[in-house]
C-alpha positions as CSV (number, residue, x, y, z in Angstrom):
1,X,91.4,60.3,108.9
2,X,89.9,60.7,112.3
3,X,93.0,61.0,114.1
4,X,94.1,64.0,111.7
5,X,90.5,65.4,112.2
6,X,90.8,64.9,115.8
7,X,94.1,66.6,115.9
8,X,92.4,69.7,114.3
9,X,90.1,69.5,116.9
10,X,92.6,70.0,119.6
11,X,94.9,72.8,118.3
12,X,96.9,71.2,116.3
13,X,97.5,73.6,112.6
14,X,96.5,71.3,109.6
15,X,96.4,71.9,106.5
16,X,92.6,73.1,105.1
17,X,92.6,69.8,102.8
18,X,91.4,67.8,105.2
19,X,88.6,69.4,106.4
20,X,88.0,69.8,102.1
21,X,88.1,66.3,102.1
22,X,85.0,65.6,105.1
23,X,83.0,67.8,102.8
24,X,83.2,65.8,99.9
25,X,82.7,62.5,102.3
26,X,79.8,64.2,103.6
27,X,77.9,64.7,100.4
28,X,78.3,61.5,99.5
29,X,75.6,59.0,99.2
30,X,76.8,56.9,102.0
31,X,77.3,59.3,104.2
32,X,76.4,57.9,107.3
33,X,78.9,55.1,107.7
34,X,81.1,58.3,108.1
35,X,78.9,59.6,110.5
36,X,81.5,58.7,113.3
37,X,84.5,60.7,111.7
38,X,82.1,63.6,111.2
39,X,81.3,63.6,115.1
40,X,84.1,66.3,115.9
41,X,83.0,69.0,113.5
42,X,80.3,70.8,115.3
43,X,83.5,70.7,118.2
44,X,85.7,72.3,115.3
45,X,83.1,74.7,114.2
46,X,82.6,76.2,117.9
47,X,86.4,76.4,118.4
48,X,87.1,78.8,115.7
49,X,84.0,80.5,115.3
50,X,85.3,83.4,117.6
51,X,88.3,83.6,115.8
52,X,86.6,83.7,112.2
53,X,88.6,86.3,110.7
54,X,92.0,84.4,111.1
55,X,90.3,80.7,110.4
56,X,87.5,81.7,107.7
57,X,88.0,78.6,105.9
58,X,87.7,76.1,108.5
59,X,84.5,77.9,109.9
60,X,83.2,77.8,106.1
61,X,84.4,74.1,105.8
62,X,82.7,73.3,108.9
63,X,79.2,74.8,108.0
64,X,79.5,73.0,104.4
65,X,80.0,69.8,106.6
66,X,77.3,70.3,108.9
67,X,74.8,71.1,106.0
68,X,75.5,68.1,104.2
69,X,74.7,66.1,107.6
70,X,71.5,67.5,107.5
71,X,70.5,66.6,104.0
72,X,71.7,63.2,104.9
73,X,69.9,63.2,108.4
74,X,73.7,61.9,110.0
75,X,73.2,63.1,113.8
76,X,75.5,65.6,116.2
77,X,75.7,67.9,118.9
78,X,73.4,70.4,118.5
79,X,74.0,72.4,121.2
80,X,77.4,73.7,119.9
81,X,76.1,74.2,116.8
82,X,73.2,76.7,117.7
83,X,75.5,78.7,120.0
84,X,77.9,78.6,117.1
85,X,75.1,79.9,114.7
86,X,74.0,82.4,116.5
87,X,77.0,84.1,117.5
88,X,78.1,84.0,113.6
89,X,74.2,85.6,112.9
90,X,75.1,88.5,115.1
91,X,78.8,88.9,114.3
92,X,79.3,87.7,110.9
93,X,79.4,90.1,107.9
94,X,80.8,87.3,105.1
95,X,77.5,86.2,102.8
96,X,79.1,83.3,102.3
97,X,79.0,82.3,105.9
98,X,75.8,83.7,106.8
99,X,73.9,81.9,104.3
100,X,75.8,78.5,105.1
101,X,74.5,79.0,108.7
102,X,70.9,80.2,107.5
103,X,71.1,77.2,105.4
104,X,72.0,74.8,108.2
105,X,69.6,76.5,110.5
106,X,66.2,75.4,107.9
107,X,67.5,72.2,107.9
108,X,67.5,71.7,111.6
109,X,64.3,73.5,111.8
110,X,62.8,71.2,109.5
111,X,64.2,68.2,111.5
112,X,62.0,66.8,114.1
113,X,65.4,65.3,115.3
114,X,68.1,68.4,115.4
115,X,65.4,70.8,116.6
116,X,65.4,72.1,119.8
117,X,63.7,74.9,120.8
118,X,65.5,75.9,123.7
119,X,67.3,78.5,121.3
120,X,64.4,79.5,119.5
121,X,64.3,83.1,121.1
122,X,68.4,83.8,120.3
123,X,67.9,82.0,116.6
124,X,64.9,84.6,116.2
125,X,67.1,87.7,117.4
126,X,70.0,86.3,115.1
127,X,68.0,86.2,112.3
128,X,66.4,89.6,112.8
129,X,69.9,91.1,112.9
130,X,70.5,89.4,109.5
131,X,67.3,90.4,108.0
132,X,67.9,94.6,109.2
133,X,71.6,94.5,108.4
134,X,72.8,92.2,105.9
135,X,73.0,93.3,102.7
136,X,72.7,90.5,100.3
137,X,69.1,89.4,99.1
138,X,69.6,85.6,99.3
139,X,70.7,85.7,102.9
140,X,67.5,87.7,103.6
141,X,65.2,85.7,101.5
142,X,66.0,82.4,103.9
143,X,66.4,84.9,106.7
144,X,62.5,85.7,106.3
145,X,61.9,82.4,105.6
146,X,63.1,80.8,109.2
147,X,61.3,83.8,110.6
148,X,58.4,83.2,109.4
149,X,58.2,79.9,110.2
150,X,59.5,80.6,114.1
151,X,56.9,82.9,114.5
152,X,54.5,80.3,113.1
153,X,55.9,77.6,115.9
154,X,54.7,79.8,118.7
């Protein structure tokens, strides 16, 4: 499995079932002895989150993943994933997406561990933009909600 995920990683065009697959591993109870096959999905999410339009579903995928890591406190590189985030806060228009990404940006606000507030500023500004132009009401419920609790932080 890692190789195949790896392969993703770098370029090569598999087939969406895989990643499918690392969500399901990644909401399951043991989790974390996975944690070292899940390393490359922040890697993956930053690769095609530029090109969202032609690789929706591995973006998606992605997020899912990362979200369940959360919940199950399994570690990764956080800097990739907050560029990734916000770029997706600003340029995104898919509900779907945005609320996977408001989703996994509560969790890592509410993690001593995966919270850095080095991007605190940009996730602010990101947010905003979701909260003036998004349209759908559960996007800008959790959009208020990290906010508000940003603005409490300072």
């Amino acid at each position: 499995c890692y190789k195949i995920f790896a392969n993703i990683s770098s370029g090569i065009n598999a087939e969406y079932g895989i990643l499918n697959l690392y969500v399901n591993l990644s909401s399951m109870e043991n989790a974390q002895s996975f944690s070292y096959n899940l390393r490359l999905v922040p890697q993956i999410l930053s690769r095609y989150t530029h090109e969202i339009n032609y690789h929706f579903e591995i973006v998606l995928s992605s997020l899912k993943i990362l979200v369940n890591m959360t919940v199950e406190e399994i570690p990764f590189d956080t800097s990739l994933v907050y560029m990734s985030a916000i770029h997706l806060l600003h340029s995104c228009q898919s509900g779907s997406i945005l609320l996977r990404v408001l989703t996994l940006l509560r969790n890592m606000l509410d993690s001593v561990e995966l919270w850095e507030g080095v991007f605190e500023e940009e996730v602010a500004r990101g947010v905003g933009v979701v909260i003036a132009q998004c349209p759908d009401e559960q996007c800008i419920a959790l959009a208020n909600h990290i906010y508000n609790r940003l603005a409490r932080k300072e």
